[in-house]
C-alpha positions, 0 to 999 in steps of 0.5 A: 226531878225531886219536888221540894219538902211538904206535909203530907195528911191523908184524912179518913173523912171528909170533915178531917179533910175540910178541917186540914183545908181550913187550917193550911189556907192557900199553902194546901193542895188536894190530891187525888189521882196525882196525874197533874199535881206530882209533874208539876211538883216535880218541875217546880212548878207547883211547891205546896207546903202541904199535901191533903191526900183525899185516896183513904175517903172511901165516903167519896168513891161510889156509884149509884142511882139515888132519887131518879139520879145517877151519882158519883163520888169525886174519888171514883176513878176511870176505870170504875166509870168506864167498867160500871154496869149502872152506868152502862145501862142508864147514862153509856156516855161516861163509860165511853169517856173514860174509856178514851182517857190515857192509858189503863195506868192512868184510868186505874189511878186517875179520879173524876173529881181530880181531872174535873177540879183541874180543868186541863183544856184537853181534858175529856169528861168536862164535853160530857159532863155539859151535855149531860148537864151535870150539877157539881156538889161542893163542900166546905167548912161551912156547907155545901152548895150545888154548881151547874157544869155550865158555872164550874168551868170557868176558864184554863185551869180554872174553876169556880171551887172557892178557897176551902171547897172540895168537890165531893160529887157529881150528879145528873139525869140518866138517859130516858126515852129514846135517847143516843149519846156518842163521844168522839175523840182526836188523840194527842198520840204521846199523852192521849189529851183531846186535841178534839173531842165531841160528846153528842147526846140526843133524844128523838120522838116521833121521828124528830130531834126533841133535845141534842146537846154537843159538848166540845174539849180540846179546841178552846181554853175550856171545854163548850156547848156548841150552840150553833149546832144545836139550834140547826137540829132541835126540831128537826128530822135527822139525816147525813145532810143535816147533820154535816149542815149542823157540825160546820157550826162546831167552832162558830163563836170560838177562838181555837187554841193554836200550839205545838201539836195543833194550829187554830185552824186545824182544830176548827176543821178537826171539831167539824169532823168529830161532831159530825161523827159524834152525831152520827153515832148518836142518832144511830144508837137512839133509833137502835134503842128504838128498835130494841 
């Protein structure tokens, strides 16, 4: 189908782009990498009366590491994630992320901050972004303030982005010590979504657990931190034993999404075996980096 007649601005500068947001209100939608906003447009779902294209602010598309953090710009696509070396070396979760979205059309085109601002349930960086405890910069008309990942994602297709905000960066601390990380993912066959998936990242020292974060998508209406897991394991020596002991909590506290490509309770079985797995990789890789 054919969407409906728009305006179409593509600013050059993040002001230009705050100023056309500021001056077309709730009538204007942002887009970036276009995979959710243009089928929707095209089904009528979405009728936008104006288009503010944020492809041409190349202010918001980088990569690197600034005053002991690892930085992104909300632009930056899959695929540079999945391809950075900075990344690779000092926070491997996202690459691998990316790694697992869509197709290579969809990585080369999609953006972090596009697929972040959506919140899609199934989504796969929201899982990683709670483990890597992320902070969220929002910008506006009237300055900018800074969101725990914990706050921004507030429920299916929501977030807490206020009218005349854009997400312009996402920030976190790369990987220290003797730390592992793992994301584990069920694949919706036609689409690629995350029926499941698992980020897993733990750090180990004198041959215990001393931090572990578990983020889970695709189960319940926002992607979560799974706490039950992470109380049996903080402290704690790992093993086979302890971990499957632990991934039984995975879905404890949540209602699981039940729909045509999954039920309920497939799902709750399904994040008990993909935390398993993200675990397991995880814990694997931080005694390598040990042994490296």
């Amino acid at each position: 189908m054919i969407p409906g007649a728009f305006d179409y601005h593509a600013p050059r500068s993040l002001e230009e782009a705050l100023k056309l947001l500021a001056q077309h209100g709730l009538q204007a939608k942002l887009l970036a990498g276009g995979h959710s906003l243009l089928p929707m447009m095209k089904l009528r779902l979405a009728a936008p009366a104006t288009l503010i294209d944020l492809g041409k602010i190349a202010d918001l598309r980088y990569l690197r590491e600034d005053a002991g953090q690892i930085a992104i710009g909300a632009m930056a696509t899959h695929t540079e994630i999945e391809k950075s070396e900075l990344l690779r070396r000092r926070a491997p979760l996202l690459p691998e992320t990316a790694g697992e979205i869509g197709d290579v059309q969809v990585r080369n085109r999609g953006t972090v901050g596009g697929t972040v601002a959506h919140a899609d349930p199934a989504a796969d960086y929201p899982a990683a972004l709670l483990v890597l405890e992320a902070e969220f910069v929002l910008a506006s008309s009237k300055g900018t303030r800074t969101l725990a990942a914990n706050d921004f994602f507030v429920e299916m297709l929501t977030t807490a982005l206020e009218p005349g905000e854009i997400l312009t960066e996402i920030r976190f601390a790369p990987d220290s010590g003797q730390t592992g990380t793992a994301y584990r993912k069920l694949h919706q066959p036609a689409s690629g979504f995350a029926l499941v998936g698992v980020a897993a990242r733990l750090r180990l020292a004198d041959g215990k657990c001393a931090a572990v974060a578990v983020g889970i998508t695709g189960v319940a209406s926002k992607a979560y931190r799974a706490a039950g897991v992470e109380q049996v394991l903080a402290g704690q020596a790992l093993d086979a034993r302890r971990i499957a002991d632990a991934a039984k909590k995975a879905a404890e506290g949540i209602e699981p999404l039940s729909d045509l490509h999954a039920s309920a309770r497939y799902r709750a079985a399904m994040a008990e075996v993909f935390t398993n797995r993200a675990l397991t990789a995880a814990l694997e890789r931080a005694r390598a980096r040990k042994a490296s």
